[in-house]
C-alpha positions as CSV (number, residue, x, y, z in Angstrom):
1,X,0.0,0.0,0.0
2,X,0.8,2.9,-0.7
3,X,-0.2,7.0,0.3
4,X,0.9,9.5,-2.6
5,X,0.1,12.9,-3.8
6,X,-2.4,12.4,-6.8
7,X,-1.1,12.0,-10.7
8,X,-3.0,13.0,-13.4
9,X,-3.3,9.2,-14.5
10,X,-5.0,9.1,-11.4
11,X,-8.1,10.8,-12.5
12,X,-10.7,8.7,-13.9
13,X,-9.9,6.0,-11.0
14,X,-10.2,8.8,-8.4
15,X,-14.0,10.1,-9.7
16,X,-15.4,6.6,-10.1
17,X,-14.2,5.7,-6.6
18,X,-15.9,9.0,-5.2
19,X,-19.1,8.4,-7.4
20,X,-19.2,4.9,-6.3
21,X,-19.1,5.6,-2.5
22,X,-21.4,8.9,-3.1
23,X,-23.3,6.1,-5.0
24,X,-23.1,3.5,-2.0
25,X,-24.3,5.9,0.5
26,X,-27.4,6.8,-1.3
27,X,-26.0,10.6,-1.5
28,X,-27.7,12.9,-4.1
29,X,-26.2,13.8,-6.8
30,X,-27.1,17.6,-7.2
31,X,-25.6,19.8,-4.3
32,X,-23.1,17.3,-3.5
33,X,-19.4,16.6,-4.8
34,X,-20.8,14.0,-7.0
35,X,-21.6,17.2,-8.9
36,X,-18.5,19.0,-8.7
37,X,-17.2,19.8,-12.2
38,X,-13.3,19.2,-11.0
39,X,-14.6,15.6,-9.8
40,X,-13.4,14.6,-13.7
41,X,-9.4,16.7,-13.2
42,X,-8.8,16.1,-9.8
43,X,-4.8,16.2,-10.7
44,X,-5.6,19.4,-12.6
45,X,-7.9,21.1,-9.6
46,X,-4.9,20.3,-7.0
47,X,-2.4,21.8,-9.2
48,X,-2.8,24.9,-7.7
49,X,-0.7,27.2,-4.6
50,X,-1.6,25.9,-1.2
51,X,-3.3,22.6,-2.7
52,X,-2.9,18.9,-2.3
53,X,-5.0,15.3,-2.9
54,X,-3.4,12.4,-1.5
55,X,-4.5,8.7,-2.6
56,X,-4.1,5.2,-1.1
57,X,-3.0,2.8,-4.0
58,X,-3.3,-0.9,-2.8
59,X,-2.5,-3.2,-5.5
60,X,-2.6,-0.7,-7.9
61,X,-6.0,0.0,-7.3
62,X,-6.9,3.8,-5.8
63,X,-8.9,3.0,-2.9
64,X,-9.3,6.1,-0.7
65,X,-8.3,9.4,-1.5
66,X,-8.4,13.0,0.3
67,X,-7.3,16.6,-0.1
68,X,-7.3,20.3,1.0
69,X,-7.4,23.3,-1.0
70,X,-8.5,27.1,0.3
71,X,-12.0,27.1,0.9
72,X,-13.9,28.9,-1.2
73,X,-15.4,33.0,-0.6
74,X,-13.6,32.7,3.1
75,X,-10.5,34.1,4.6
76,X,-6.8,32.9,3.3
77,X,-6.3,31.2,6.5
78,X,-9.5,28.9,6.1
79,X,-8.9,25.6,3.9
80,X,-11.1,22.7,3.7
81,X,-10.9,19.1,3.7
82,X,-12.2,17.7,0.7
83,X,-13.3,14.6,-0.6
84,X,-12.3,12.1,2.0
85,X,-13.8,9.0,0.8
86,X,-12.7,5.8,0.6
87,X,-13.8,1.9,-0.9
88,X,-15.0,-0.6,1.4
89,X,-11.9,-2.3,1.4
90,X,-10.0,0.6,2.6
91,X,-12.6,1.0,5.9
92,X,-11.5,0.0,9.5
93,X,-8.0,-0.1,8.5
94,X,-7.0,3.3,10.1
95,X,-6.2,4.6,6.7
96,X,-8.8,7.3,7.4
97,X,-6.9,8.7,10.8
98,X,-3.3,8.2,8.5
99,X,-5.2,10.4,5.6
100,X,-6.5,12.7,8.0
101,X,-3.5,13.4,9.8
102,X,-1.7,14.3,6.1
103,X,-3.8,16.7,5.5
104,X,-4.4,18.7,8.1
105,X,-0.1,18.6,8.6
106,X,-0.1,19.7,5.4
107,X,-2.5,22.3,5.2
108,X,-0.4,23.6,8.4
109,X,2.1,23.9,6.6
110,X,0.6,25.5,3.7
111,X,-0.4,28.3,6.9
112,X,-3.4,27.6,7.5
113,X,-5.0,28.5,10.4
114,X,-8.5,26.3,10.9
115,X,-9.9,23.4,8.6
116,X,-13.2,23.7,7.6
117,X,-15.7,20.2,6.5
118,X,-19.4,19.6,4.9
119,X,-20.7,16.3,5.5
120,X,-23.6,14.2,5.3
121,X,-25.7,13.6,8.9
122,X,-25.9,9.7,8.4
123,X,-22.1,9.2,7.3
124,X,-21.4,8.5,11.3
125,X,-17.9,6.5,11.0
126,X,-16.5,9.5,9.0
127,X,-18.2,12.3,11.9
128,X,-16.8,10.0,14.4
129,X,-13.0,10.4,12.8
130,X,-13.7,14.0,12.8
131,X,-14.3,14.7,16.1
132,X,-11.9,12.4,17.1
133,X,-9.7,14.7,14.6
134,X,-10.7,17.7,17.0
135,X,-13.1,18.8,14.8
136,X,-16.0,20.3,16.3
137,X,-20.0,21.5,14.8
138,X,-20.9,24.5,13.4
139,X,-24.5,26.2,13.5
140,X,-23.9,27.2,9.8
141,X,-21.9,26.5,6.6
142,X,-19.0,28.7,5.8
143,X,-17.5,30.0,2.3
144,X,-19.0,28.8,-1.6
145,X,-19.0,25.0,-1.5
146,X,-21.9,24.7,-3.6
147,X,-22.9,21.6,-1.5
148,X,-26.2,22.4,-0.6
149,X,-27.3,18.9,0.1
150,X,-24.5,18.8,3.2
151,X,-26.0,19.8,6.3
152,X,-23.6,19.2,8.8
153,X,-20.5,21.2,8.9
154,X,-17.5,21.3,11.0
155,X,-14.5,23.6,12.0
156,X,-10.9,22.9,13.3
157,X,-8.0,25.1,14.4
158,X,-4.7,24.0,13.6
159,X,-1.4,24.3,15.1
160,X,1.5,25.5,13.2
């Protein structure tokens, strides 16, 4: 197994895993990342300053993937943690807490100063990680996500 910073052969693996879990969990598909038009250039939509989306090749198969990129219409020290999802092979391994934990170092390092999440209210085992990430609720959503089908949202500071 192995954890890598996407490559643009990557991207066709990369949105059918995400549609395929989106899929699984019986999320819609309008107001949601399975909507997203970067879903398709992933490598292309990380290629940017303070950017990055990791994957989890096992076998040579991508089977988990996350990133964090500036959140949108918010303040330069606000990122977000993006499209966390993984297959169901890749679940109860602790890959999620070794994905989390590279992207919230790295998004420290890129100087950011809190990590902001959407999610969806019956996706418990990924809430759970959060919390357990330090991530705590918010009341609201913040920035231009265009998920409107997420209701639950979350917030962490970082440390430098």
């Amino acid at each position: 197994m192995v954890i890598r910073q996407i490559e643009k052969r990557d991207n066709e693996k990369v949105a059918l895993l995400i549609r395929a879990v989106l899929s699984e969990f019986d999320v819609p598909k309008v107001g949601t990342a399975y909507a997203d038009p970067q879903l398709d250039y992933m490598f292309e939509a990380y290629g940017v300053p303070r950017a990055v989306y990791f994957v989890i090749e096992e076998n040579e198969i991508i089977i988990g993937g996350a990133g964090i990129m500036q959140l949108a219409n918010e303040s330069d020290t606000i990122c977000e943690l993006q499209k966390m999802y993984f297959l169901p092979e890749a679940r109860g391994r602790g890959l999620g807490n070794q994905m989390m934990e590279l992207c919230l170092t790295a998004a420290a390092g890129f100087g950011f100063e809190k990590c902001y999440l959407e999610t969806m209210p019956y996706m418990k085992a990924a809430q759970k990680l959060y919390v357990l990430s330090g991530f705590e609720y918010l009341d609201s959503p913040m920035g231009c996500t265009g998920h409107t089908s997420c209701p639950v949202w979350m917030i962490k500071s970082l440390e430098p």
